[in-house]
C-alpha positions in Angstrom: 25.7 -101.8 -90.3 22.6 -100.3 -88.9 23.2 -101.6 -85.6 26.6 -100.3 -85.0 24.9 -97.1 -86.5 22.7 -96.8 -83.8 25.0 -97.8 -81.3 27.0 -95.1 -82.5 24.3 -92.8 -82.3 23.7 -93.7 -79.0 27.1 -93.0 -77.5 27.1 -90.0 -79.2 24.1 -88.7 -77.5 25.7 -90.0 -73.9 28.5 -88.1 -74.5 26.5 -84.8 -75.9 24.3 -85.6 -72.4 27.5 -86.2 -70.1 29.1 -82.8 -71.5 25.7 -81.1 -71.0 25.5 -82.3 -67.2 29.2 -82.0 -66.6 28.4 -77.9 -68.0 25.7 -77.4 -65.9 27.7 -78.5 -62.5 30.4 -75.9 -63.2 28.6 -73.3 -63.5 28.4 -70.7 -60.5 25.3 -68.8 -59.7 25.1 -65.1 -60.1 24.9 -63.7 -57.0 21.6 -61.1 -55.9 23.1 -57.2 -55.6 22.9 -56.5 -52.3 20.9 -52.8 -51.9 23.1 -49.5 -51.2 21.6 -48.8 -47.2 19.6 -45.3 -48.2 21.0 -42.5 -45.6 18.9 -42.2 -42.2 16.9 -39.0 -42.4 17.7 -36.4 -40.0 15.3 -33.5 -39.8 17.4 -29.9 -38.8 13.7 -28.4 -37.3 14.7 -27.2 -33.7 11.5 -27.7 -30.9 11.2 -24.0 -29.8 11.4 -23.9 -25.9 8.1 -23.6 -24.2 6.9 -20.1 -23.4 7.3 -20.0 -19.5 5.1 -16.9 -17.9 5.5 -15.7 -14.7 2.4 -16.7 -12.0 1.6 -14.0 -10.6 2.5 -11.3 -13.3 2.0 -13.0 -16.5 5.3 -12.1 -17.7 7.3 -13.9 -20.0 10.7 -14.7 -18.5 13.6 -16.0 -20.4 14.6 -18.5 -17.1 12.4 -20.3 -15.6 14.7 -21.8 -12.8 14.4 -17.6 -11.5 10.4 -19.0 -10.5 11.5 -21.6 -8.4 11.4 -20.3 -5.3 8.1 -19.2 -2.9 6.6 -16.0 -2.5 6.9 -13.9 -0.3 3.3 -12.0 1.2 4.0 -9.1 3.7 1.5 -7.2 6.1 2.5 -3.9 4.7 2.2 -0.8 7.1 -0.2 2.3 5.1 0.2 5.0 8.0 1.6 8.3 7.2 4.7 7.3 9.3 5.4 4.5 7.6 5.5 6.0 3.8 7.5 6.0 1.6 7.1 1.9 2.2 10.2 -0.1 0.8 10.1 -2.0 -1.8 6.7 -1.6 -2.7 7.6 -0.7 -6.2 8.8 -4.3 -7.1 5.5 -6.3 -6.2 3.6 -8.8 -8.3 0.8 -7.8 -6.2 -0.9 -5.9 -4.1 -4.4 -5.6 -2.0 -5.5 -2.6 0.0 -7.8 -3.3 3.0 -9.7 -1.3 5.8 -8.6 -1.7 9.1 -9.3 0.4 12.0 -9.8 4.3 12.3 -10.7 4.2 8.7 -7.0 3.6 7.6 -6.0 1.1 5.3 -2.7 -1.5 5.2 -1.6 -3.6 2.5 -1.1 -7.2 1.4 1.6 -7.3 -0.8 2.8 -10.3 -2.7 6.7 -10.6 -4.2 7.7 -13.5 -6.9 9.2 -12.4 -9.9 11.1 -9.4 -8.4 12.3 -9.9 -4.8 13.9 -6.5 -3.6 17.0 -6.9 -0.9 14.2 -5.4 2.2 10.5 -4.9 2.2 8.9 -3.2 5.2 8.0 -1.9 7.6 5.7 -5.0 8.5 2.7 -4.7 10.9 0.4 -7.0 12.6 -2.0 -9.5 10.8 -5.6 -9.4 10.3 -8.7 -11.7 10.1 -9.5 -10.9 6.4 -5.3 -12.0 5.4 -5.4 -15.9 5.6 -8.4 -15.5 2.7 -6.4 -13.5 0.6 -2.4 -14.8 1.6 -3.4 -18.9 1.0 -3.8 -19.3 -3.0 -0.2 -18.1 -2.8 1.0 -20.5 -0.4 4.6 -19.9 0.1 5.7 -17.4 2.7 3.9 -14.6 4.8 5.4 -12.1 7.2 4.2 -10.1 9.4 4.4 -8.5 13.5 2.8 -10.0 15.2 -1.4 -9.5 16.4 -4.2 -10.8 17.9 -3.5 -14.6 19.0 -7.0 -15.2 17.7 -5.9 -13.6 14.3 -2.4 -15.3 14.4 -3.8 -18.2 15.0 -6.4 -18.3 11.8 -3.2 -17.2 10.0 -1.3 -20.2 11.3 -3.9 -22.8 10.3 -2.8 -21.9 6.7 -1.2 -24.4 4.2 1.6 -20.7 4.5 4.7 -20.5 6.6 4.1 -17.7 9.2 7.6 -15.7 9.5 6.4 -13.3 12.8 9.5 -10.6 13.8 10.4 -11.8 17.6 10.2 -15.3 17.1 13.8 -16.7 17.1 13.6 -18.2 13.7 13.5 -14.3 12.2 16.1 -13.1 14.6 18.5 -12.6 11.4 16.0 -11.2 8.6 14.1 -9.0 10.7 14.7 -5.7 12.1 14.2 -2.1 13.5 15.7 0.5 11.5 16.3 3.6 12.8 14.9 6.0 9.6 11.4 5.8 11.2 10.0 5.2 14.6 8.2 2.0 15.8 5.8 0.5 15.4 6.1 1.8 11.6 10.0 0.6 11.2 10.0 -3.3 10.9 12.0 -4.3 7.9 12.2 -7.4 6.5 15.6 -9.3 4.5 13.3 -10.7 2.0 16.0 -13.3 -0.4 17.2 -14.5 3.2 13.9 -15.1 4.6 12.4 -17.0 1.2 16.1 -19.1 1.3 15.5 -20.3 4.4 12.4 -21.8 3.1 13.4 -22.9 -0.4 11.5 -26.2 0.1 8.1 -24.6 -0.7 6.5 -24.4 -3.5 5.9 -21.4 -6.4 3.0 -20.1 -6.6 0.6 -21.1 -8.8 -1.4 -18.9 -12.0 -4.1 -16.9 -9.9 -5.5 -15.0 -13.3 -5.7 -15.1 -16.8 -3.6 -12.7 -18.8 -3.1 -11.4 -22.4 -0.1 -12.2 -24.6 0.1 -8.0 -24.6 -1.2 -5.1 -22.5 -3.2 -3.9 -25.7 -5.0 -7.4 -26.1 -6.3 -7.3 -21.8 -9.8 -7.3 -21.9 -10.3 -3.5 -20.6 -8.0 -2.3 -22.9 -9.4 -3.4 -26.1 -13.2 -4.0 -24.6 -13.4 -1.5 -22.1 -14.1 2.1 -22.0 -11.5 4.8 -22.3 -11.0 6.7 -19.2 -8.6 9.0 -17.2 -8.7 7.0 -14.0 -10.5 6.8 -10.8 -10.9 8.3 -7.5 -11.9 5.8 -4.4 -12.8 6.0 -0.7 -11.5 3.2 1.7 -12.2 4.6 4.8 -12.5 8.1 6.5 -8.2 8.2 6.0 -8.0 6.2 2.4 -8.9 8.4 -0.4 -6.6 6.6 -3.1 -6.2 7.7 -6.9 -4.8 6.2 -9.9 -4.6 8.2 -13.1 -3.3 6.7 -16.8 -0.5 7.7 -18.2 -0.2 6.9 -21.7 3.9 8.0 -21.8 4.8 4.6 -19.4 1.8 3.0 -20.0 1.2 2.9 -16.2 -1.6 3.5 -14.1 -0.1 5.7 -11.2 -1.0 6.1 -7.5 -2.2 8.7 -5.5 -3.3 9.1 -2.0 -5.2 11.5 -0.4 -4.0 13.6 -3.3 -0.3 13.2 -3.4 1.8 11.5 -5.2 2.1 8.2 -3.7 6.3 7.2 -3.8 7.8 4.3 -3.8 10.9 3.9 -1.6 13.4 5.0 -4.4 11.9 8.1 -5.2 9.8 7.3 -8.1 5.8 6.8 -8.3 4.0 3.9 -7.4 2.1 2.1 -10.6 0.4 -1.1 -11.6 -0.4 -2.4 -15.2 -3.6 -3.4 -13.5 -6.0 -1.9 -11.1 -8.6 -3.9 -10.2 -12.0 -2.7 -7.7 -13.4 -5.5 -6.0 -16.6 -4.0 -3.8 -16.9 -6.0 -0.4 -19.1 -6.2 2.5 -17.6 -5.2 5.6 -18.1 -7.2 8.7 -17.2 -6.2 12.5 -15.0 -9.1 14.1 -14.8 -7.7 17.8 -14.0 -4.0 16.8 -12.0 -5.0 13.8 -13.1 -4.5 10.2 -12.8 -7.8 8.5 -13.4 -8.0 4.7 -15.7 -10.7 3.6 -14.0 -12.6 0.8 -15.6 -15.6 0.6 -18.6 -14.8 -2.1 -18.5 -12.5 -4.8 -20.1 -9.1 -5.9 -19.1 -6.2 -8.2 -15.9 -5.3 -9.6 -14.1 -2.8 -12.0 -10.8 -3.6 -14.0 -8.9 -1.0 -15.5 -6.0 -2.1 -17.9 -4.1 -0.5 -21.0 -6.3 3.0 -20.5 -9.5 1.4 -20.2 -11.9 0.0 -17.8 -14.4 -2.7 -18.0 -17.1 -3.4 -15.6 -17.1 -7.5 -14.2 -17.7 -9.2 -11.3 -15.6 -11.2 -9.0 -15.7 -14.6 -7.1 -14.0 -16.6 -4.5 -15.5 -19.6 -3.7 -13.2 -20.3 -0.3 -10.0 -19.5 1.2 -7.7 -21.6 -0.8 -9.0 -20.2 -4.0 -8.0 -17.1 -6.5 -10.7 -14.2 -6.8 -12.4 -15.2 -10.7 -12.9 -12.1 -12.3 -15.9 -12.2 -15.6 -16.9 -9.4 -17.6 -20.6 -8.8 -18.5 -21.0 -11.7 -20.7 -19.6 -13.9 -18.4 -16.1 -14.3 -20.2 -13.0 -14.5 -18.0 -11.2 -11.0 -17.4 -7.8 -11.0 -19.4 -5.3 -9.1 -17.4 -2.6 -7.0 -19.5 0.9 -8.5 -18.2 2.7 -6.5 -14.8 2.3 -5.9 -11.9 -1.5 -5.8 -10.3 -3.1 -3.6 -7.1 -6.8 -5.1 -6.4 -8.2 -2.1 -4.1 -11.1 -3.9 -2.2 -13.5 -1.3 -1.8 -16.4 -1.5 1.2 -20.0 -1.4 0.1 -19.8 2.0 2.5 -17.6 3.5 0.0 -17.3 4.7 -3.5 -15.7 4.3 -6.7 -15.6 7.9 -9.1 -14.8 7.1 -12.6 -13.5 9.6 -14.9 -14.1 10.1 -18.4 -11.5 10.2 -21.0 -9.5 13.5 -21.6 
């Protein structure tokens, strides 16, 4: 009795046991929930463009690709037969020099703004190549001295000289003024034949605004200034606060530009220089440094300038030795001999 008992019992377990392992196979394992992907995050925060300023004016401009070109230096005629001058009014920049019989001619530099004919052109001198090269780019002018063409030619700058047959078809006489003062230039077909070379770099430093230049918010207030170049070169400039415009004057006139209207600058800047005599021609020493005014926004500020050789910008400091800020336009460095003087006017 007890022994089929505990057989009993033990089948009973078996069976319990077998229906235990028989549960545990059928069963199906609960699968892991598989994550919802999270949405890639997509920011809506636009890079701004980068500010692009013109080289030589420190002006913004909203398209760069109207920089990419060369500039354009001229030997720019200054005799009473050559006035008004055309297309003085659009330069980056300009430089007024001594040359013989106490006259004066400019160097005039075009970038931003390049006018459909600049003129008339004359010869080339030996202070040019020191102040044409940190440009690079494009220089034209009549002719000269083979010794001074051929300082001028050693440049890293394209020499475009009116007779040579590559200038046949953007140089010319007009007939509104007699020669030598009538050489015109075609200035966008001259820099497009030369599209190869390169902008210009940044020669100066400028401010974001012409109230932020250093000699308008350092500097003291003035009317303007009176200078002598030479026996013949007695130029002005006076502020006027209505354009916000130094304006030119020569010899006591109004000094026009070839439309009519009155040569200006945002920027004047006096650079004194010593004089030398290179076989009867003045030649302004450029390679140094020395004393310098800089009048921007309606006041002036006393600096001094460098250059350490040809290739390089003139480095304009105030008296503390921080770099000159330019106000942004157009600039006219009048480089003044030693011989002669600089008249500043007090404020009105």
């Amino acid at each position: 009795m007890q022994l089929r008992g505990r057989r009993g019992l033990a089948g009973a377990v078996l069976v319990a046991l077998a229906a235990v392992s028989a549960g545990c196979t059928a069963q199906t394992p609960t699968p892991t929930p598989t994550p919802s992907p999270t949405p890639e995050y997509v920011s809506d925060y636009e890079t701004p463009a980068p500010i692009v300023i013109a080289p030589l004016t420190g002006v913004v401009v909203d398209d760069p690709a109207s920089l990419a070109h060369p500039s354009l230096a001229a030997k720019i005629d200054n005799h009473w037969d050559a006035r008004p001058q055309v297309g003085l009014e659009q330069t980056d920049l300009v430089f007024e020099e001594l040359v013989e019989g106490g006259l004066t001619r400019y160097v005039a530099v075009w970038h931003s703004h390049v006018p459909a004919e600049i003129g008339p052109i004359r010869s080339i001198r030996p202070m040019d190549p020191d102040i044409i090269s940190p440009f690079g780019g494009i220089v034209a002018y009549s002719g000269g001295q083979l010794r001074f063409v051929a300082l001028m030619q050693q440049t890293n700058v394209y020499n475009a000289i009116h007779g040579q047959k590559d200038t046949a078809d953007v140089m010319y006489r007009t007939k509104n003024k007699a020669a030598p003062h009538n050489v015109i230039v075609k200035a966008p077909e001259l820099i497009a034949m030369h599209a190869e070379l390169a902008p210009p770099p940044q020669q100066y430093s400028y401010a974001d605004r012409a109230e932020q230049a250093t000699a308008a918010r350092e500097g003291a207030p003035t009317q303007g200034v009176d200078l002598v170049l030479g026996g013949s070169a007695h130029p002005s400039w006076r502020w006027d606060a209505a354009s916000a415009k130094w304006l030119r004057f020569q010899d006591g006139d109004v000094d026009l530009d070839s439309n009519g209207g009155q040569l200006s600058a945002a920027n004047v800047v006096i650079v004194r220089v010593p004089i030398s005599n290179d076989g009867g021609v003045p030649k302004t020493e450029l390679i140094g440094g020395g004393e310098a005014w800089v009048l921007s926004g309606g006041g002036i500020s006393h600096a001094s300038w460098s250059k350490s050789d040809r290739t390089a910008p003139i480095r304009l400091l105030d008296d503390t030795g921080a770099v000159i800020r330019l106000a942004p336009g157009n600039s006219w460095f009048e480089l003044v001999p030693n011989s002669g003087s600089v008249t500043q006017l007090p404020a009105a």
